[in-house]
LUMTI-112180 format. One record per residue (C-alpha): residue in one letter; x, y, z; residue number from 1. Coordinates in steps of 0.001 Angstrom, whole numbers, plus 500000, padded with zeros to 6 digits. Example, Ala and Ser with C-alpha at 12.3 -4.5 7.8 and 13.67 -1.06 7.14 Angstrom:
- r; xx; yy; zz; k
- a; 512300; 495500; 507800; 1
- s; 513670; 498940; 507140; 2
This chain:
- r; xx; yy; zz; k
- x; 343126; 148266; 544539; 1
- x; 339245; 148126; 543255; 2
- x; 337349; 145151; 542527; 3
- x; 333536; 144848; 542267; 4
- x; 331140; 142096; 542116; 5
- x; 327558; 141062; 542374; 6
- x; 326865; 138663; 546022; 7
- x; 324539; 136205; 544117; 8
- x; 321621; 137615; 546365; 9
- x; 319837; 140613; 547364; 10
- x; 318995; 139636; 550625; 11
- x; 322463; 140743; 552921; 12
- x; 321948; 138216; 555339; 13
- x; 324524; 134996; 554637; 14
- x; 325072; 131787; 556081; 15
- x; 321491; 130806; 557491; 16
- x; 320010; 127332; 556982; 17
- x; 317216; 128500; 554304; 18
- x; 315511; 124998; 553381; 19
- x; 314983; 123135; 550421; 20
- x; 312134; 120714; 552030; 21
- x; 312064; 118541; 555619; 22
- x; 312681; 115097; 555189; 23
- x; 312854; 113815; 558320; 24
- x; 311307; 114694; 561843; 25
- x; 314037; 116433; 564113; 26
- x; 315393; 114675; 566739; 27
- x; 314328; 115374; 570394; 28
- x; 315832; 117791; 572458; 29
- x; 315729; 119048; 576195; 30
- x; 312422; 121280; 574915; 31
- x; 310389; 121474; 572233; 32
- x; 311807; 123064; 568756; 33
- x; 309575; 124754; 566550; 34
- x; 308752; 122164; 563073; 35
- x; 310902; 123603; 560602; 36
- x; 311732; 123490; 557167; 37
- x; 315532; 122936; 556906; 38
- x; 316886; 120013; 555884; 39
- x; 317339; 117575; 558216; 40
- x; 318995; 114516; 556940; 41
- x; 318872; 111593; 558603; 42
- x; 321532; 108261; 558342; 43
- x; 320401; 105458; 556552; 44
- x; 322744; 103422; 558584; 45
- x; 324467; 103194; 561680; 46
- x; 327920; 102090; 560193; 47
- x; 330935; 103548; 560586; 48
- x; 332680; 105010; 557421; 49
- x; 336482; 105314; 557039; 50
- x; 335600; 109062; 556767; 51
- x; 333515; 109191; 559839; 52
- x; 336327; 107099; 561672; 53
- x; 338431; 109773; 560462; 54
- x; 336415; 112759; 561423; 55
- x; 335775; 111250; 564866; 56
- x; 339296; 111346; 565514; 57
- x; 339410; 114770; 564551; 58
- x; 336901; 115338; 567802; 59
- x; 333062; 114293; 566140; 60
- x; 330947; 113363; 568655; 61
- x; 333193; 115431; 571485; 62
- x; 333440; 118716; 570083; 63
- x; 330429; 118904; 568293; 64
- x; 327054; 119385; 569070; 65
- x; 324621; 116683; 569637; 66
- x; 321015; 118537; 568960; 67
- x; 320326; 119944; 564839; 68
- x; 319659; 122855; 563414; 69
- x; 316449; 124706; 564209; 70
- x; 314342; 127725; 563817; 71
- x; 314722; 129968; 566942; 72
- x; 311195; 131055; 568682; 73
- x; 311719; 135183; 568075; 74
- x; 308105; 135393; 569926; 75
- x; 309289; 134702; 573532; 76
- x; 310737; 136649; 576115; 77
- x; 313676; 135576; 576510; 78
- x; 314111; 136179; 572636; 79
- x; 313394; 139870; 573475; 80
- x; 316306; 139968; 575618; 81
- x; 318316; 138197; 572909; 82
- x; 317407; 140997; 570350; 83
- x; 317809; 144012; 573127; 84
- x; 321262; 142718; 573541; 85
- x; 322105; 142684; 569777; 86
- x; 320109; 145715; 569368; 87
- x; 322555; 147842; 571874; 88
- x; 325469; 146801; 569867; 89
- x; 324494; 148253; 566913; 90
- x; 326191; 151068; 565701; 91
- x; 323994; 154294; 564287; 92
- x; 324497; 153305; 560290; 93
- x; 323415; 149627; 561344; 94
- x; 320257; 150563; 562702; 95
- x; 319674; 153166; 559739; 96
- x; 320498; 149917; 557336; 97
- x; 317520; 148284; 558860; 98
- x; 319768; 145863; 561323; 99
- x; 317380; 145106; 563619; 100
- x; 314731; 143672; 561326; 101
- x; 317404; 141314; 560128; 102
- x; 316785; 139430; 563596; 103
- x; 313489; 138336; 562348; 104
- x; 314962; 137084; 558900; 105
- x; 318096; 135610; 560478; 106
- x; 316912; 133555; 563297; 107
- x; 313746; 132690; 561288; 108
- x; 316145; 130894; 559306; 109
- x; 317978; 128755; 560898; 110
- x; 320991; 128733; 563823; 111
- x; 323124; 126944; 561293; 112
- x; 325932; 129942; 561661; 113
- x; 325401; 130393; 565917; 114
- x; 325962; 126274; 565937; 115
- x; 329257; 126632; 563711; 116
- x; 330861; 129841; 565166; 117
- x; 330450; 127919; 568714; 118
- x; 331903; 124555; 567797; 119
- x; 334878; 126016; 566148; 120
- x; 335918; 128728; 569117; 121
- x; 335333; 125926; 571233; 122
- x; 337602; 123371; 569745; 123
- x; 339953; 126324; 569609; 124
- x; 340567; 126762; 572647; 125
- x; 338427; 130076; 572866; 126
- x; 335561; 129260; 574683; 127
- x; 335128; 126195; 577107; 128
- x; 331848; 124069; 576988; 129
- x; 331316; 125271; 580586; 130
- x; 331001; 128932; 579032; 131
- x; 327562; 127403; 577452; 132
- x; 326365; 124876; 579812; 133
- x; 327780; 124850; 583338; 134
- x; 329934; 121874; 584072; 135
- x; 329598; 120543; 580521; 136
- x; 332886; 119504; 579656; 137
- x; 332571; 118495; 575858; 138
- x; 330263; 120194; 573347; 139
- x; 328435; 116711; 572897; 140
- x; 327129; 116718; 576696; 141
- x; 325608; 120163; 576414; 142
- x; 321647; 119723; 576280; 143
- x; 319774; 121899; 574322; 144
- x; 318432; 123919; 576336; 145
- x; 316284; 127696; 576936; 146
- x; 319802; 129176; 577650; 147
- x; 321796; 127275; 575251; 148
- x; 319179; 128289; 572645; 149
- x; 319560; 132006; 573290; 150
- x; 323077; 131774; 573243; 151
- x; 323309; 129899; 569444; 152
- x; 320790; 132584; 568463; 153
- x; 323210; 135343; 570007; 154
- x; 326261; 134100; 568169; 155
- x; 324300; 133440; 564777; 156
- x; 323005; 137428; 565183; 157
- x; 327292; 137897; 564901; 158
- x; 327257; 137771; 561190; 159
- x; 324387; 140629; 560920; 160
- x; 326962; 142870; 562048; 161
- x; 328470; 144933; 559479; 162
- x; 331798; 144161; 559283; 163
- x; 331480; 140716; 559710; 164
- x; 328979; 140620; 556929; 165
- x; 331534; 143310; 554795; 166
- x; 334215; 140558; 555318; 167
- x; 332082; 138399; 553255; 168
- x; 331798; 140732; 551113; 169
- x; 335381; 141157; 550372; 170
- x; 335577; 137553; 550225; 171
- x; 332552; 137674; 547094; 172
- x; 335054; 139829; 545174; 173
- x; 336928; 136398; 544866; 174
- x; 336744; 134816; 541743; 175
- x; 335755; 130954; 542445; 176
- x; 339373; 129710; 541707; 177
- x; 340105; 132273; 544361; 178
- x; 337688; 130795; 546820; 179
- x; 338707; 127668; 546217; 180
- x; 342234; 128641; 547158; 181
- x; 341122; 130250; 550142; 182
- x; 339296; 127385; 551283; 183
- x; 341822; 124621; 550421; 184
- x; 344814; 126765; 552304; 185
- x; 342617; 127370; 555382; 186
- x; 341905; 123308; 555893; 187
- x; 345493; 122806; 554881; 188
- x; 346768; 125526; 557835; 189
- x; 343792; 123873; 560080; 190
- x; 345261; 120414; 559367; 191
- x; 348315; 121172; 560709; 192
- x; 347258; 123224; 563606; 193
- x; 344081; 120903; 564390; 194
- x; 342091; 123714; 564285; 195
- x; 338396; 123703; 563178; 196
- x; 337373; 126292; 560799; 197
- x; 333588; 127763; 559721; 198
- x; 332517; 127252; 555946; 199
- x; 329629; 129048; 554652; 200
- x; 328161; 128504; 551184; 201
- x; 325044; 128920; 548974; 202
- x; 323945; 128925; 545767; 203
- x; 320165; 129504; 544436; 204
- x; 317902; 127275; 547073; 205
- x; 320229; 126953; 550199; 206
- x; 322858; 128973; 552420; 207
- x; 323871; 127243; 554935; 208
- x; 327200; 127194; 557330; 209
- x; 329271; 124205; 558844; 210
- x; 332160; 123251; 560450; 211
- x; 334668; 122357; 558944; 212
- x; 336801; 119495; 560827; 213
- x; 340326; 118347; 558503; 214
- x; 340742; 116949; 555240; 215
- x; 342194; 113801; 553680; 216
- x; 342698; 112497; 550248; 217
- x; 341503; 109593; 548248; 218
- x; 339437; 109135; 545126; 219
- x; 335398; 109759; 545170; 220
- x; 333185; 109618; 542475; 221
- x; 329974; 111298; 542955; 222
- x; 328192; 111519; 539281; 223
- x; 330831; 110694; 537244; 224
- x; 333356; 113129; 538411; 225
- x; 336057; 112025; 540441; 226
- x; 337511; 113606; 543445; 227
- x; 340627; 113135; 545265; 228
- x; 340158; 115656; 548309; 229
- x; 337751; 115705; 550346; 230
- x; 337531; 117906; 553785; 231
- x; 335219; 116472; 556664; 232
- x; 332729; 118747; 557851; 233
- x; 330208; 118656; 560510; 234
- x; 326554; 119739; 559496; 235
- x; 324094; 120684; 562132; 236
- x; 321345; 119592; 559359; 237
- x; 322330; 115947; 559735; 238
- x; 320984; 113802; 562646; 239
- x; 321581; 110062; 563773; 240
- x; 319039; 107234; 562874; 241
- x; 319320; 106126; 566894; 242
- x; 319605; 108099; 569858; 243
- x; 323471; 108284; 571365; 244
- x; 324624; 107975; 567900; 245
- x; 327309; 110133; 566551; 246
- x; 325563; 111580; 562916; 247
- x; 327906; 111535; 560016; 248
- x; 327163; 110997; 556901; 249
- x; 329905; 110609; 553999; 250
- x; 327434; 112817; 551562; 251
- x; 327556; 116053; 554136; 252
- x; 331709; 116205; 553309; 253
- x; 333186; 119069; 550715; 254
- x; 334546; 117150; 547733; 255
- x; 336964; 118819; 545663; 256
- x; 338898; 117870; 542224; 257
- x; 342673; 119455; 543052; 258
- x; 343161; 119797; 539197; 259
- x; 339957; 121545; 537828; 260
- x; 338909; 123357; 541312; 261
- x; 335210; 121393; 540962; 262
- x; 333619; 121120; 544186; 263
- x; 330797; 118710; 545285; 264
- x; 328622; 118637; 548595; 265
- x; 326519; 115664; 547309; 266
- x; 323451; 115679; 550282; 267
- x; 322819; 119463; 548763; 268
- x; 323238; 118172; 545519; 269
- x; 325082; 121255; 544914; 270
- x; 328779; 122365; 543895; 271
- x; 330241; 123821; 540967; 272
- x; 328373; 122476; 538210; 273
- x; 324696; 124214; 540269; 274
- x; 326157; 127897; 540602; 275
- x; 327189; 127440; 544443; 276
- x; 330046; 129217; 545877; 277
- x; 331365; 129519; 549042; 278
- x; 330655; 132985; 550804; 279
- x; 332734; 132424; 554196; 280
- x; 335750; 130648; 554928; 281
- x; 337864; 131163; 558381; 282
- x; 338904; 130126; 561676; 283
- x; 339223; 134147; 562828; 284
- x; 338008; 134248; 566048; 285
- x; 338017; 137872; 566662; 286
- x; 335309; 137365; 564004; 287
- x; 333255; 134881; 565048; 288
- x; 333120; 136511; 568359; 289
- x; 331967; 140483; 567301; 290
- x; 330215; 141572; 569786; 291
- x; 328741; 138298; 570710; 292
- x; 328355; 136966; 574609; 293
- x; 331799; 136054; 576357; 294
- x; 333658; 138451; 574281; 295
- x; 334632; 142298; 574340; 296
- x; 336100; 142149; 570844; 297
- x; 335791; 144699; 568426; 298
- x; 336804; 143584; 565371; 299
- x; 339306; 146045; 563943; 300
- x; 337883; 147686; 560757; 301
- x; 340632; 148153; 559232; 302
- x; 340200; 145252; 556817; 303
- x; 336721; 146142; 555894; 304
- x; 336966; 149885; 555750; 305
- x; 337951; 150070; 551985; 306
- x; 334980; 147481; 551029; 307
- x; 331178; 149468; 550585; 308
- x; 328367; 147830; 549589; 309
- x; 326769; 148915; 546869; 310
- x; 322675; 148556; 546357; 311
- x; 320006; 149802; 543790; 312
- x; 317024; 150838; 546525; 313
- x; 314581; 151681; 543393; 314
- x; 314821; 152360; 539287; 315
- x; 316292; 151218; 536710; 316
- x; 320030; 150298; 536213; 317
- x; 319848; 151407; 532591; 318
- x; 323097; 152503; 531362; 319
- x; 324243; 153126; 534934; 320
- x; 328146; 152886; 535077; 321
- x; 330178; 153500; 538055; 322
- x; 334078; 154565; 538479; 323
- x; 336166; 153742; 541281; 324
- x; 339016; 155799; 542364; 325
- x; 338732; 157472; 538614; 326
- x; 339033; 153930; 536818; 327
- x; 337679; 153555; 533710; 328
- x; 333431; 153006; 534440; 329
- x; 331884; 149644; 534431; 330
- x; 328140; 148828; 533630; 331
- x; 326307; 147179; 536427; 332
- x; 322955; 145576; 536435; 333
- x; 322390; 145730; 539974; 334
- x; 319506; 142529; 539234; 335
- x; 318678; 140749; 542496; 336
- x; 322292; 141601; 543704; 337
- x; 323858; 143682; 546122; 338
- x; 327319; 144935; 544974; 339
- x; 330364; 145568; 546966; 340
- x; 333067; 147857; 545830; 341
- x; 336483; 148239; 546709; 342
- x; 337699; 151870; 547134; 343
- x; 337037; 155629; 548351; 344
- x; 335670; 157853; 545831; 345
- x; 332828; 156556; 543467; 346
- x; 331660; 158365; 540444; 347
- x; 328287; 156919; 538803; 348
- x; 327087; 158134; 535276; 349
- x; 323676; 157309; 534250; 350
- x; 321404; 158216; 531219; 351
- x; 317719; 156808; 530972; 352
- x; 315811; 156338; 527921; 353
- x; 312747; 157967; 529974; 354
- x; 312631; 160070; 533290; 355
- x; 312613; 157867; 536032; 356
- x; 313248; 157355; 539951; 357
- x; 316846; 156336; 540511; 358
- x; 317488; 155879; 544231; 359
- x; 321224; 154488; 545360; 360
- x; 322982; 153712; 548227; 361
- x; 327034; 153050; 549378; 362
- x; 327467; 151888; 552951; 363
- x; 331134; 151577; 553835; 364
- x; 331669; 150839; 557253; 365
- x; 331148; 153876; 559393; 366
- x; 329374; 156195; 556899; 367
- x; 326038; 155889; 554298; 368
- x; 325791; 158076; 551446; 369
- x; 323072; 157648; 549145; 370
- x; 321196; 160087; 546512; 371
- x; 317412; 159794; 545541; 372
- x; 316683; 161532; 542264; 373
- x; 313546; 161815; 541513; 374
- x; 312233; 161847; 537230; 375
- x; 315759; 161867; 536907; 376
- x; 316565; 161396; 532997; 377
- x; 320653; 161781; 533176; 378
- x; 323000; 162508; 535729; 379
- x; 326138; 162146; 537311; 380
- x; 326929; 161452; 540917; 381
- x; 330124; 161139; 543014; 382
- x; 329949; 159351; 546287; 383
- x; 332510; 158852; 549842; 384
- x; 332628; 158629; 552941; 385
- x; 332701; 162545; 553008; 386
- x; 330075; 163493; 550809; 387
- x; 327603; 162688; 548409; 388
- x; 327222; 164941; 545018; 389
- x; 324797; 165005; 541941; 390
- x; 324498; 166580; 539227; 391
- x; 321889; 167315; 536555; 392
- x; 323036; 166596; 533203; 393
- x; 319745; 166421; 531045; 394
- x; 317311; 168990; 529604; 395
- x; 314713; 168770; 532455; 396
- x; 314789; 169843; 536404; 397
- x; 314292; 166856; 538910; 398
- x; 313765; 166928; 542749; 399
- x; 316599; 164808; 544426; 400
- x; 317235; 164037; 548297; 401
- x; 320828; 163515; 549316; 402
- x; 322207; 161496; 552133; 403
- x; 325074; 161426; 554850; 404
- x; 325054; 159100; 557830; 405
- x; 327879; 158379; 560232; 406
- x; 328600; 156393; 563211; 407
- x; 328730; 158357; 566558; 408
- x; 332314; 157837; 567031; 409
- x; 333731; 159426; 563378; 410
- x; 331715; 162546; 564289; 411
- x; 331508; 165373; 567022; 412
- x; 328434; 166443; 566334; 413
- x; 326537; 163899; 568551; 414
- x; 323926; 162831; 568878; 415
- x; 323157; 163912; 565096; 416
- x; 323783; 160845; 562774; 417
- x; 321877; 161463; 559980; 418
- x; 321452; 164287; 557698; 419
- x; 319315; 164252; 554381; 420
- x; 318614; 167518; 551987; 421
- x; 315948; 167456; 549441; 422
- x; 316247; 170285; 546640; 423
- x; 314997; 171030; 542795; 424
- x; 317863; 170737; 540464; 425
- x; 317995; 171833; 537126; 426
- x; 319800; 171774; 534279; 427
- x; 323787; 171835; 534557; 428
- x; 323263; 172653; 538373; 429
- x; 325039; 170509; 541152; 430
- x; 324020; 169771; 544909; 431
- x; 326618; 168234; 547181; 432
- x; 326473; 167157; 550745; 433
- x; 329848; 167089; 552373; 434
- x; 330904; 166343; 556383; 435
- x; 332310; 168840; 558139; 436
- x; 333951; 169140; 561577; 437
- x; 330778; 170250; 563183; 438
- x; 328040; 169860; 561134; 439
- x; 326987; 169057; 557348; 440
- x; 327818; 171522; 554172; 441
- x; 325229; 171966; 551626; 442
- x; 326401; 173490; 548556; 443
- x; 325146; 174047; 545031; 444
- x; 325475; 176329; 541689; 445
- x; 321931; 178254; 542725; 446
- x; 320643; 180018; 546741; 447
- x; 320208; 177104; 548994; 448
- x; 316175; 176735; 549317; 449
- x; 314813; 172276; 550518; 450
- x; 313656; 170629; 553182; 451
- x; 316229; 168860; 555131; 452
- x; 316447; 166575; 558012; 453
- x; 318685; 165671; 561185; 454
- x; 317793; 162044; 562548; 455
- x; 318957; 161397; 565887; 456
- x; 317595; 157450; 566240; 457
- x; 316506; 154489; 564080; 458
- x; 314953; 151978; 565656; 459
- x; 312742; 148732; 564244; 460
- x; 309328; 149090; 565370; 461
- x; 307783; 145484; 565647; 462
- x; 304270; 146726; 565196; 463
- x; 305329; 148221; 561653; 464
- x; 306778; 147478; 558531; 465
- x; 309055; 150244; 558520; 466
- x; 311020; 152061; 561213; 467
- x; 310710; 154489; 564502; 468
- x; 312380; 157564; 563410; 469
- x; 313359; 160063; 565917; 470
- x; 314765; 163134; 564652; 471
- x; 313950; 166706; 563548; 472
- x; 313074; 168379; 559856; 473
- x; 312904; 171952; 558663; 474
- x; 313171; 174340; 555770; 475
- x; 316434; 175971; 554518; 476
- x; 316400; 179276; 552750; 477
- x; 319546; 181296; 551723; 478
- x; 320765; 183685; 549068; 479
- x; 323597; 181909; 549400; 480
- x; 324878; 178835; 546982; 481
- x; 326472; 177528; 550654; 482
- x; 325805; 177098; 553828; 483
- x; 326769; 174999; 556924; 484
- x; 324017; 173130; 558873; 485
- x; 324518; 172463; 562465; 486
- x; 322293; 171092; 565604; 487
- x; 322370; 172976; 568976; 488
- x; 321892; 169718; 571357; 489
- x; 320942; 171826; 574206; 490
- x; 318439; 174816; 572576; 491
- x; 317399; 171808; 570175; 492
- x; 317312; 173636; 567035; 493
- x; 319076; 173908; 563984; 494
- x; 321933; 176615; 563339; 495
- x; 322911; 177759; 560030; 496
- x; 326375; 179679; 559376; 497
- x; 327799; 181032; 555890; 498
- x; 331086; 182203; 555338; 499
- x; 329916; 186222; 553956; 500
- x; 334083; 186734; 553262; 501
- x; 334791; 183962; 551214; 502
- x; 337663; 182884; 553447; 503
- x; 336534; 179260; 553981; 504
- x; 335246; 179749; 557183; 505
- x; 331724; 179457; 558032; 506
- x; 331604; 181944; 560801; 507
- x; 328596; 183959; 560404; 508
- x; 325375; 182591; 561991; 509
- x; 322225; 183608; 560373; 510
- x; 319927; 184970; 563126; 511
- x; 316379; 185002; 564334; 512
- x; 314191; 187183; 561827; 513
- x; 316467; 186826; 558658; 514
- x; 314194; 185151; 556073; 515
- x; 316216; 185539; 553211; 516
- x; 319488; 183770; 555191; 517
- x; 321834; 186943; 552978; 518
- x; 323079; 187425; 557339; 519
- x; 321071; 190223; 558027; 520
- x; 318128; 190360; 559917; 521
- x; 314926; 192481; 560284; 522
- x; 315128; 193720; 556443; 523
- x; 311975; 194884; 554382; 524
- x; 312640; 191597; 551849; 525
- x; 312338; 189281; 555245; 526
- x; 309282; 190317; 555991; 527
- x; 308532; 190072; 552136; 528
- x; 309580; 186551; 552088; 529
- x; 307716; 185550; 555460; 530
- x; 304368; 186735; 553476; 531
- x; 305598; 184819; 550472; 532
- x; 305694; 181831; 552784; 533
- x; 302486; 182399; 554098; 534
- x; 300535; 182547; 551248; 535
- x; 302537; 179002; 549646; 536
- x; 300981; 177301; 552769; 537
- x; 297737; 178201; 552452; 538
- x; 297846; 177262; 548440; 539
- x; 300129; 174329; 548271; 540
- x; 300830; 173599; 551513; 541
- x; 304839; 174402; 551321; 542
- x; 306980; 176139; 553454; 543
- x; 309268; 178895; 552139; 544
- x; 311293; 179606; 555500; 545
- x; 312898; 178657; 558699; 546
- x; 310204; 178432; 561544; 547
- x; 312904; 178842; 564057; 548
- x; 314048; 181392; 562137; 549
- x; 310771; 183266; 561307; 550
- x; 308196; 182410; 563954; 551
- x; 309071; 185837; 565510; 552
- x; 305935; 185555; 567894; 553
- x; 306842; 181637; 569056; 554
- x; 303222; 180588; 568049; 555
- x; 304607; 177350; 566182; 556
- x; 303172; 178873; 562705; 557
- x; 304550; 180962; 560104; 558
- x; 301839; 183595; 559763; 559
- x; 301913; 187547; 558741; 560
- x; 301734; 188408; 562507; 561
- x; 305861; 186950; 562244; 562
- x; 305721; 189613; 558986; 563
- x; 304217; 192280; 560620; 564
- x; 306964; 191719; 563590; 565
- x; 309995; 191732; 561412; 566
- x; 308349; 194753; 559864; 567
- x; 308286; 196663; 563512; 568
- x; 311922; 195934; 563691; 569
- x; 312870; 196770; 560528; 570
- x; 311312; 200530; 561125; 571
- x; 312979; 200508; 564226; 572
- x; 316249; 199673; 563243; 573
- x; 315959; 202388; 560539; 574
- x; 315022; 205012; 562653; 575
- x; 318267; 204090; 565049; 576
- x; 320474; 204678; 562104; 577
């Protein structure tokens, strides 16, 4: 099965309370909450409706919270110990996908999601009240406090997990009739269980997450369109006009017309007719408890691992088309949207009307492959979770880097995560990255000769704009069009094996003082190529060769003392023969 669609934003962070404007000041709580800009509605009356009679017995007021939404303080330290927890969670393609910075954007935004996830596993029998607030016994009595902060914040950081996130994904592929199904058969199953159930939705100015609580039927009319269904939510953006006053408002309910699928949410002022759509609807509690305090669950992949997302880093989505599973190719835009894509093998064709940058990116949910072409003016590509491949299909060479990045746990060749290869490819030639048992296969039409690069960590640094990189890079030179690229852990250096025989094993290690990488060492052309080296350096600042490979005298350069060396050897070796 393949699908593909646009999510309606770039940004891959859902569900947070992202405001349209403050209306009214929040209400007090146990400390002091940052001045925010979500939308804080307040009631205009104290009366009770028919619907908040309704959604009261449906537990308002007992298993809900009685503090709003509100910005989390990321500058304290007890936030630091929020985001150290998270941070140890993440697997290695999280924190290469920038994971950690998404703290700052999530919780920046809102705890709309952390409120939600809470009140729904705790009316569900998953949590207790006392698991937030000792001795609490409904959700209403719990104060907000320091701890009970840190812990919303904890469980709103669930959803920047990837396959939490990929499952809303999959749910984007949806068409809206689809979403509206999903949503009206989870209330229905929640009706009759009494189960809550979180609902996430956005559209251009707001994403935002509540609770939703049962349903009911009637007849509404909110701007001349009539509704007869209507499911009762709780909203952590409304608050009570006095103090020990259960907040409900009949705008902050889902309205929904059973025969044309139009939805409503009037104190948005958004539904069908504005573009919104609902990103998130379930009562999954191995979800809403990944990785999150209180909980060992590990949500099984399985339903995610066929969904990748899809993202345009940098160029132009000019007649870029993309095949899935070999399915006829579809033209994507790729503007201000991140697409996900259902299936294994992805094969993108793209011709530009002028050379041009085209830099692209599939995460799936263990793996990241991604190709950077550089002046690139057409190509083809073919991406999985094994390998990434490109190929140059116009009249002019361009430089290209090529990525593969796994998760520890789908590879042996720990603690090695990432791999990247950057090479000069010209016409009709092809460069492919593939995983291996043991290491990374480069392989092309033309001798292997780039710069490559194991990372080991990624980390957010909080001083920077961009990441702490820990890792290794070095040159590649072979005569051969293949070669496998390994990491020795313990020497800490890179290995590099061909298979000479052509029997598909890669069993012959090219050794200290072979330049050229043909698997002989301590040859006249070695020393040749050293020199060759040498002299690019000093001109353009380039290296030709190995330095493990070719710093013969372990100064740390590659200099024609390492030629002169290879040389000695060389006369040696002939004079043994």
């Amino acid at each position: 099965m393949k699908k593909m669609i646009a999510c309606v934003s770039a940004i891959t962070l859902f569900f947070t309370g992202i405001a349209k404007s403050l209306t009214d000041t929040i209400f007090a709580a146990e400390y002091d909450i940052i001045d925010t800009e979500i939308p804080i509605f307040q009631e205009t009356t104290v009366e009770d409706s028919a619907l908040k009679q309704l959604a009261v017995s449906h537990g308002l007021g007992t298993d809900t919270f009685s503090f709003p939404n509100h910005i989390y303080d990321t500058t304290t330290d007890r936030a630091e110990v929020v985001l150290e927890n998270y941070t140890k969670n993440l697997t290695a393609t999280e924190r290469f996908m920038y994971y950690e910075y998404k703290f700052q954007n999530l919780t920046n935004s809102g705890c709309c999601f952390g409120i939600a996830a809470l009140t729904v596993l705790v009316h569900n029998g998953i949590l207790s009240p006392s698991d937030i607030y000792a001795d609490a016994e409904t959700l209403y009595d719990i104060p907000l406090t320091e701890d009970v902060d840190d812990l919303i914040a904890a469980y709103s950081l669930v959803q920047a997990h990837k396959p939490v996130q990929y499952s809303a994904g999959l749910n984007s592929t949806y068409s809206d009739a689809k979403k509206m199904e999903q949503l009206l058969d989870c209330a229905k199953q929640c009706q009759e269980t009494g189960e809550y159930f979180l609902i996430s939705f956005q559209d251009e100015s707001i994403s935002h997450a509540v609770t939703g609580l049962g349903m009911t039927t009637g007849n509404w009319d909110w701007n001349g369109t009539s509704y007869d269904t209507c499911i009762l939510t709780y909203d952590s953006n409304c608050v009570s006009a006095e103090e020990n006053h259960i907040p409900f408002r009949d705008e902050q309910c889902i309205y929904i017309n059973s025969k044309t699928k139009q939805f409503y949410i009037p104190i948005y002022e958004l539904g069908s007719e504005t573009g919104a759509s609902f990103t998130l609807v379930t009562n999954n509690a191995d979800l809403l408890l990944y990785k999150a305090p209180y909980s060992e669950t590990t949500l099984d992949a399985t339903n995610t691992s066929n969904i990748v997302q899809c993202r345009l880093f940098h160029g132009n989505a000019e007649g870029l088309k993309i095949s899935i599973d070999g399915s006829e190719a579809g033209e994507y835009d790729f503007s201000n949207a991140v697409y996900y894509l259902e299936g294994d093998a992805f094969h993108i064709e793209q011709e530009l009307s002028e050379p041009e940058r085209v830099d692209l990116r599939i995460s799936g949910d263990t793996f990241i492959s991604r190709y950077d072409a550089f002046d690139a003016e057409k190509y083809t590509a073919d991406m999985s979770s094994q390998s990434v491949s490109l190929t140059n299909e116009g009249e002019r060479q361009f430089t290209s880097t090529l990525y593969l990045a796994y998760d520890t746990e789908t590879c042996d060749y720990s603690p090695t995560n990432w791999f990247d290869y950057i090479g000069v490819l010209s016409p009709e030639q092809t460069l492919t990255l593939s995983k291996q048992e043991q290491g990374v296969l480069i392989s092309g039409d033309t001798p292997i000769s780039g710069d490559a690069r194991y990372i080991f960590d990624c980390s957010y640094a909080e001083e920077t704009t961009g990441n702490s990189i820990k890792g290794t890079s070095f040159h590649i030179y072979t005569e051969e069009s293949e070669v496998l690229v390994t990491y020795d852990t313990e020497e800490e250096h890179e290995n590099f094996y061909l298979d000479l025989d052509k029997d598909g094993i890669y069993d012959n290690l090219i050794e200290i003082g072979d330049a050229n990488g043909n698997g002989i060492s301590y040859e006249a052309d070695d020393a040749y190529q050293i020199l060759l080296s040498y002299a690019s350096q000093s001109v353009r600042k380039s290296q030709l060769v190995n330095t493990y490979l070719c710093d013969i005298n372990k100064n740390s350069q590659i200099d024609p003392d390492d030629a002169y060396e290879v040389l000695v050897r060389y006369a040696e070796n002939s004079v043994k023969k």
